[in-house]
KOLLUMSE-821564 format. One record per residue: residue number from 0; x, y, z of N, C-alpha, C in turn; residue in one letter. Coordinates in steps of 0.05 Angstrom, whole numbers. Layout:
<sites>
NUM:X:Y:Z:X:Y:Z:X:Y:Z:A
...
</sites>
This chain:
<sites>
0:17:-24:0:0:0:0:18:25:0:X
1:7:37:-12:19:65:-19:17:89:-4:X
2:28:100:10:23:125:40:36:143:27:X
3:-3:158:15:3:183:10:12:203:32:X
4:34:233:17:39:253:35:12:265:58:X
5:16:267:77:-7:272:96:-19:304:89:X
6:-35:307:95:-48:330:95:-44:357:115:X
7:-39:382:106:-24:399:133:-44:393:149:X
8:-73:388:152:-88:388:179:-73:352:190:X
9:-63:339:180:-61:315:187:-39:326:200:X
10:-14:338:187:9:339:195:13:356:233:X
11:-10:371:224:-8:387:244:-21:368:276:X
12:-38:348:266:-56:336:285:-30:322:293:X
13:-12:307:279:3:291:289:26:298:301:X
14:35:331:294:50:346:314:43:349:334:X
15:18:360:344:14:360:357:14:336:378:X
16:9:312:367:3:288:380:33:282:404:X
17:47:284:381:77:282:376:84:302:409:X
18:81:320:401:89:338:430:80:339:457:X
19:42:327:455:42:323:478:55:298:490:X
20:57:278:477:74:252:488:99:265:491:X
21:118:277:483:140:290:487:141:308:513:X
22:124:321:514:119:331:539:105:322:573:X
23:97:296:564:88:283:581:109:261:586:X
24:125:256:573:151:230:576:175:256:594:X
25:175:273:593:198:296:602:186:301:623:X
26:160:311:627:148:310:653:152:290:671:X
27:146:261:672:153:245:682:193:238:683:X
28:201:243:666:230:249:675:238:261:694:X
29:237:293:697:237:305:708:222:300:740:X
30:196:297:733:190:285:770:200:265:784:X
31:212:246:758:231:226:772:252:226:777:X
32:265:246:768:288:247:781:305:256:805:X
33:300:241:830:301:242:867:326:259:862:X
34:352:247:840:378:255:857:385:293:850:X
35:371:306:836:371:332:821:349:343:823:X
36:358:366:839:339:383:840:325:400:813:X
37:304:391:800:305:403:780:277:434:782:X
38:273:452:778:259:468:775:245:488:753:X
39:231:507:743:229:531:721:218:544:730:X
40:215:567:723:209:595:736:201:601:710:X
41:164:621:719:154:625:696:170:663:694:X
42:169:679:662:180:696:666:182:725:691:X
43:158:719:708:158:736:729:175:727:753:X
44:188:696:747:197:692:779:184:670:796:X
45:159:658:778:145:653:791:144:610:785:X
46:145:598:812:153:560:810:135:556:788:X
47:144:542:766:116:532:752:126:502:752:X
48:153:491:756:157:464:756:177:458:782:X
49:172:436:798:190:433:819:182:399:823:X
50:205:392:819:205:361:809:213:347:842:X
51:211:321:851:214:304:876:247:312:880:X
52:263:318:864:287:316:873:293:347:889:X
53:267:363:867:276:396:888:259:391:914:X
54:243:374:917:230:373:946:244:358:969:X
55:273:341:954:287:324:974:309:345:985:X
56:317:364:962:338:378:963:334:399:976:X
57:302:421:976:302:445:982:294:448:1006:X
58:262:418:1007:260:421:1029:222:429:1030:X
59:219:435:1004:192:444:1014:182:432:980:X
60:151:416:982:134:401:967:118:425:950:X
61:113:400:923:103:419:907:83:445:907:X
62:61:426:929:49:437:931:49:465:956:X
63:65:472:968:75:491:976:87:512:968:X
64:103:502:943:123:521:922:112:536:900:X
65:93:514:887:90:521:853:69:541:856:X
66:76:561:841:67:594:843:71:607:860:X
67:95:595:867:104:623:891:129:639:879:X
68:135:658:892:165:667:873:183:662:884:X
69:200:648:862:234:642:879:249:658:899:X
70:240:681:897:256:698:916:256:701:941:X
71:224:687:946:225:684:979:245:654:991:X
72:258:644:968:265:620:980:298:626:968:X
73:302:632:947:325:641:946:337:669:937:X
74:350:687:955:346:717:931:374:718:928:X
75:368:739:912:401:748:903:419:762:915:X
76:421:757:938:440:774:954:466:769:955:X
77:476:753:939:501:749:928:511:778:913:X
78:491:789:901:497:801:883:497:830:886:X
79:482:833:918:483:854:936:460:872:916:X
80:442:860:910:420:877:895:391:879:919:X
81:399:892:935:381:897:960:369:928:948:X
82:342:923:948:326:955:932:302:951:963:X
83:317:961:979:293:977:1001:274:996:993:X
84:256:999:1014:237:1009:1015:222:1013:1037:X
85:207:1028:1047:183:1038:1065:165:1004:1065:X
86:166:994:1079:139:969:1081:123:963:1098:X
87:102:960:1109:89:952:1133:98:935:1153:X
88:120:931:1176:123:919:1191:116:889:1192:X
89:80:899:1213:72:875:1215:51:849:1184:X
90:54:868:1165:41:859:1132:64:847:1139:X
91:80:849:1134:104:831:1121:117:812:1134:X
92:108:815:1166:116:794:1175:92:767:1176:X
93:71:770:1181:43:763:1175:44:752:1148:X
94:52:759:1124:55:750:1105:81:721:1103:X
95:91:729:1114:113:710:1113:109:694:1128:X
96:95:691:1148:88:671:1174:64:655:1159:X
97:51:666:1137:31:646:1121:40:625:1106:X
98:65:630:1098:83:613:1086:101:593:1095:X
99:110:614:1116:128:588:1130:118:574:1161:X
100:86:577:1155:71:559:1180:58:534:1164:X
101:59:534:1139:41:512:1120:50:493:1130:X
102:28:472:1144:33:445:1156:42:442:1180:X
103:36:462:1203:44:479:1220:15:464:1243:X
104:5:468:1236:-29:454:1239:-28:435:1250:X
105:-23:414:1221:-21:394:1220:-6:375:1239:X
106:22:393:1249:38:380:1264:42:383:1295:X
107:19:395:1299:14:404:1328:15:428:1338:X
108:32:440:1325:38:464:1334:25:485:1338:X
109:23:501:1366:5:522:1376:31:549:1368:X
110:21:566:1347:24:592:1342:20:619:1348:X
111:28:634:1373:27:656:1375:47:687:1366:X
112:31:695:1360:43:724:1339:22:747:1357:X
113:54:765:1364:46:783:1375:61:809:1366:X
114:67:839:1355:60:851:1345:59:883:1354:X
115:72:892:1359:80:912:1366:61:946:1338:X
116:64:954:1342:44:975:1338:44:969:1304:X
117:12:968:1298:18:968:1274:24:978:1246:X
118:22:1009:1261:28:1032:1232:51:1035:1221:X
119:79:1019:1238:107:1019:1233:115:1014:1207:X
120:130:1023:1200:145:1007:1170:174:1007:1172:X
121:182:982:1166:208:978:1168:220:991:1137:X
122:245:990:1131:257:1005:1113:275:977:1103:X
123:271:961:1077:277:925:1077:271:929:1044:X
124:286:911:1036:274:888:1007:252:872:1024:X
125:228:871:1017:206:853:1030:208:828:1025:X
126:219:825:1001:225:793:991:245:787:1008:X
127:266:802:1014:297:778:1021:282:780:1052:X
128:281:807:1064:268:793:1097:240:774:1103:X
129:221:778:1078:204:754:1089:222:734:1079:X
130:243:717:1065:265:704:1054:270:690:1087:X
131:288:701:1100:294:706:1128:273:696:1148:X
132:250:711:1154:236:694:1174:219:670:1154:X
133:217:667:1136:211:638:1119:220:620:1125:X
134:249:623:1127:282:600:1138:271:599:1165:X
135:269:622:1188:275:619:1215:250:600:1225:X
136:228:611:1211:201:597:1219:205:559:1219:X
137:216:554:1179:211:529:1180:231:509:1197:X
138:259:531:1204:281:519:1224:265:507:1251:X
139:246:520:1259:230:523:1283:219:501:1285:X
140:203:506:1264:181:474:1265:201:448:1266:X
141:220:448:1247:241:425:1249:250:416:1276:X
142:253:439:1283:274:438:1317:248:425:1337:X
143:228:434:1338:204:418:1353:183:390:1340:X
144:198:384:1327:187:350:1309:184:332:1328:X
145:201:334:1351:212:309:1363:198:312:1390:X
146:183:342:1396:184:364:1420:161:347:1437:X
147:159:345:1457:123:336:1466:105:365:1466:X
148:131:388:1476:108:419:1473:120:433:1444:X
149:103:438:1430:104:456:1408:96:475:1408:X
150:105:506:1404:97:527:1413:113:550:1396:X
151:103:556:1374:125:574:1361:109:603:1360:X
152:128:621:1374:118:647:1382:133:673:1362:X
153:121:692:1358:136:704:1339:124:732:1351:X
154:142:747:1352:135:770:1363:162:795:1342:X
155:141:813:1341:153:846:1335:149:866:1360:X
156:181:880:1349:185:906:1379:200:919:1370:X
157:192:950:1388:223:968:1391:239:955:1402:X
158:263:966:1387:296:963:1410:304:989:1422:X
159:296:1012:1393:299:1035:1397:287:1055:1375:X
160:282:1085:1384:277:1099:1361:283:1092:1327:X
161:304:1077:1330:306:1075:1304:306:1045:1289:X
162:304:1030:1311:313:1001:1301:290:982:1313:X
163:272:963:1300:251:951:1302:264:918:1299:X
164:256:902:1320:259:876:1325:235:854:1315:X
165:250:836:1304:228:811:1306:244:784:1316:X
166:229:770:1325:241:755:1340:220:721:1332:X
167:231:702:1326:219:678:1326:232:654:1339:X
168:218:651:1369:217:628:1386:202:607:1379:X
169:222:591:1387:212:553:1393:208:536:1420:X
170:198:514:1419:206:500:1447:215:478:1436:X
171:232:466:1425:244:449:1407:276:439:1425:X
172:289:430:1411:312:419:1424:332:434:1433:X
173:333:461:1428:356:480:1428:378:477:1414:X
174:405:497:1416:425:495:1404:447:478:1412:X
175:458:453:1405:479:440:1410:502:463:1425:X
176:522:466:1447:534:482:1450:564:481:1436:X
177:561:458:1419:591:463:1403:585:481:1379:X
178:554:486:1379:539:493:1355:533:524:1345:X
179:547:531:1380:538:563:1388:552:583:1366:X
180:575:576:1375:603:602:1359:591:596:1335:X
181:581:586:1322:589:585:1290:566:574:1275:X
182:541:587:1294:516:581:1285:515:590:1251:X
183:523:614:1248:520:628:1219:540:620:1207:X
184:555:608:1204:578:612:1196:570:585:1165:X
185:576:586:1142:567:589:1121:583:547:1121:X
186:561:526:1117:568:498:1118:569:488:1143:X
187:554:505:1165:546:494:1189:527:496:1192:X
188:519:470:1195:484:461:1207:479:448:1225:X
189:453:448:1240:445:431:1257:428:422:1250:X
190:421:413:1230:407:384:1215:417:361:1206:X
191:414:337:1209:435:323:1204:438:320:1172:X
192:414:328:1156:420:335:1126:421:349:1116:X
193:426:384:1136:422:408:1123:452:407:1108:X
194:451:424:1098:478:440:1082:486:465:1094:X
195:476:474:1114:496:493:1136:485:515:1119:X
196:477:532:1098:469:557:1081:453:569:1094:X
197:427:561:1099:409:577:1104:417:607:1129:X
198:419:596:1148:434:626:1170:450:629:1169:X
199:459:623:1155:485:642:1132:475:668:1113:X
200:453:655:1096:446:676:1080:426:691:1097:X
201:414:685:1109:398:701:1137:417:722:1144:X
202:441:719:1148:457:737:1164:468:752:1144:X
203:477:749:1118:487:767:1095:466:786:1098:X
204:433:778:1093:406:797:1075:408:814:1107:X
205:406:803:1138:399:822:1151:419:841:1151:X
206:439:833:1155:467:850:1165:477:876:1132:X
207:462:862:1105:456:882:1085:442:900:1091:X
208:424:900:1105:397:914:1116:411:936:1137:X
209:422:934:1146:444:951:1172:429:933:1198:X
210:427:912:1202:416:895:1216:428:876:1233:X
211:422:867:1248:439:842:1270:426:822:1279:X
212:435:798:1273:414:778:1278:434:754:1297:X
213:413:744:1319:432:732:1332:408:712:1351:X
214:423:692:1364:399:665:1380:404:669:1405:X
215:388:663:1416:388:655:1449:372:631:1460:X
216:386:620:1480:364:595:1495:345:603:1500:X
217:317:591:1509:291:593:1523:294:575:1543:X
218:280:601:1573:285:585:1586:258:554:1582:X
219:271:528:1594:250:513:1593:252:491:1568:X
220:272:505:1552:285:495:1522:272:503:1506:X
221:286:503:1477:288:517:1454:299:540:1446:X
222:302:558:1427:317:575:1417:296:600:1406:X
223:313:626:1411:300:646:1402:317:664:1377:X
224:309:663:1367:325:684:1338:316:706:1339:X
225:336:728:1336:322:761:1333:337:769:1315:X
226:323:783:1301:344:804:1288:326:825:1272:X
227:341:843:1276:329:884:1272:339:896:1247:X
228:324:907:1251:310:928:1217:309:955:1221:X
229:316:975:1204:318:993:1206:295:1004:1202:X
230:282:1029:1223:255:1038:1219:259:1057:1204:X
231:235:1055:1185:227:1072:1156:208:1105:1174:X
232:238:1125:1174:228:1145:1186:205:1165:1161:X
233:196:1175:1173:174:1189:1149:184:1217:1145:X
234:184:1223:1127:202:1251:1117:180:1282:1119:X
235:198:1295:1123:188:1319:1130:182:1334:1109:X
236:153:1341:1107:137:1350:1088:122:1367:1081:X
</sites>
């Protein structure tokens, strides 16, 4: 039998055919592959693909990630591209505590956020510091997995006229004390599969910020993280 040339509506039906199997065999690649973190970012910034190996590696499931923007999870402060601004204090911290409480619920944990006046604006990239308490939050929940009390408290304050605190407590296991000196220090972790980065880059974005960020015990156990922001004074008008 003789196979005539196809027809462009044929040709096109069977391209098409052609691509969704192609795109559905790469999809399944891609989600299978545990040992590589693989990801895409649509052109705003925003997860549109995050495969099993970025959820072994990063740390947080698809469905947590996809449509969020990379920047709250990794920014560019390598590159010292910090663009402050005037921002709502407690919005932004509230915002970021929506994110890094997901499954928070689920795992027992009783959440109090408390909040110091709310007309303040800190003077921040909003992305790299909600970035920052995103890390400190999901450190939190980690550190109380094991806890019988779970209790992660998060509070904003003055330190002074010019410098505004946030602070996020745990009742979790506390800090190892060989663990103290060199909590930040960049390939030191206290997970047994972290990669040591994260309060590392916590300490670059705040300390970019003119900021200081530092832990303390609770009494009773667990750990408290603080670290300050410069207040967004309002200009004379």
């Amino acid at each position: 039998m003789v196979r005539l040339p196809m027809t462009l509506a044929e040709t096109q039906g069977s391209d098409a055919r052609d691509l969704a199997l192609l795109n559905e065999e790469l999809g399944l690649l891609i989600d299978g592959a545990t040992n590589h973190a693989i990801y895409m970012l649509d052109p705003g910034g925003h997860v549109t693909i995050w495969n099993r190996g970025a959820e072994r590696v990063k740390g947080w499931t698809q469905a947590e990630i996809l449509g969020r923007h990379f920047g709250l999870f990794y920014p560019p402060v390598a590159r010292g591209d910090v663009a402050q601004q005037a921002e709502p204090r407690n919005a932004l911290v509230r915002e970021a505590a929506s994110l890094g409480l997901i499954g928070a619920d689920q795992a027992g944990v009783e959440t109090v956020m408390t909040c110091a006046a709310d007309s303040e604006c800190a003077h921040v990239d909003r992305v790299q510091i909600q970035q920052v308490l995103v890390n400190l939050i999901r450190n939190a929940l980690q550190a109380m997995a094991d806890s019988p009390r779970r209790r992660l408290t998060i509070t904003t304050a003055f330190v002074s006229k010019d410098l505004l605190e946030v602070t996020v407590a745990d009742t979790g296991v506390g800090i190892a004390p060989e663990m103290a000196d060199r909590l930040f220090q960049a390939f030191a972790s206290t997970k047994q599969d972290g990669m040591g980065l994260g309060l590392s880059i916590c300490q670059t974005i705040v300390e970019a910020h003119g900021g200081y960020i530092g832990a303390d015990p609770v009494m009773g156990g667990g750990t408290a993280f603080h670290f300050t922001l410069m207040r967004s004074m309002p200009h004379a008008g």
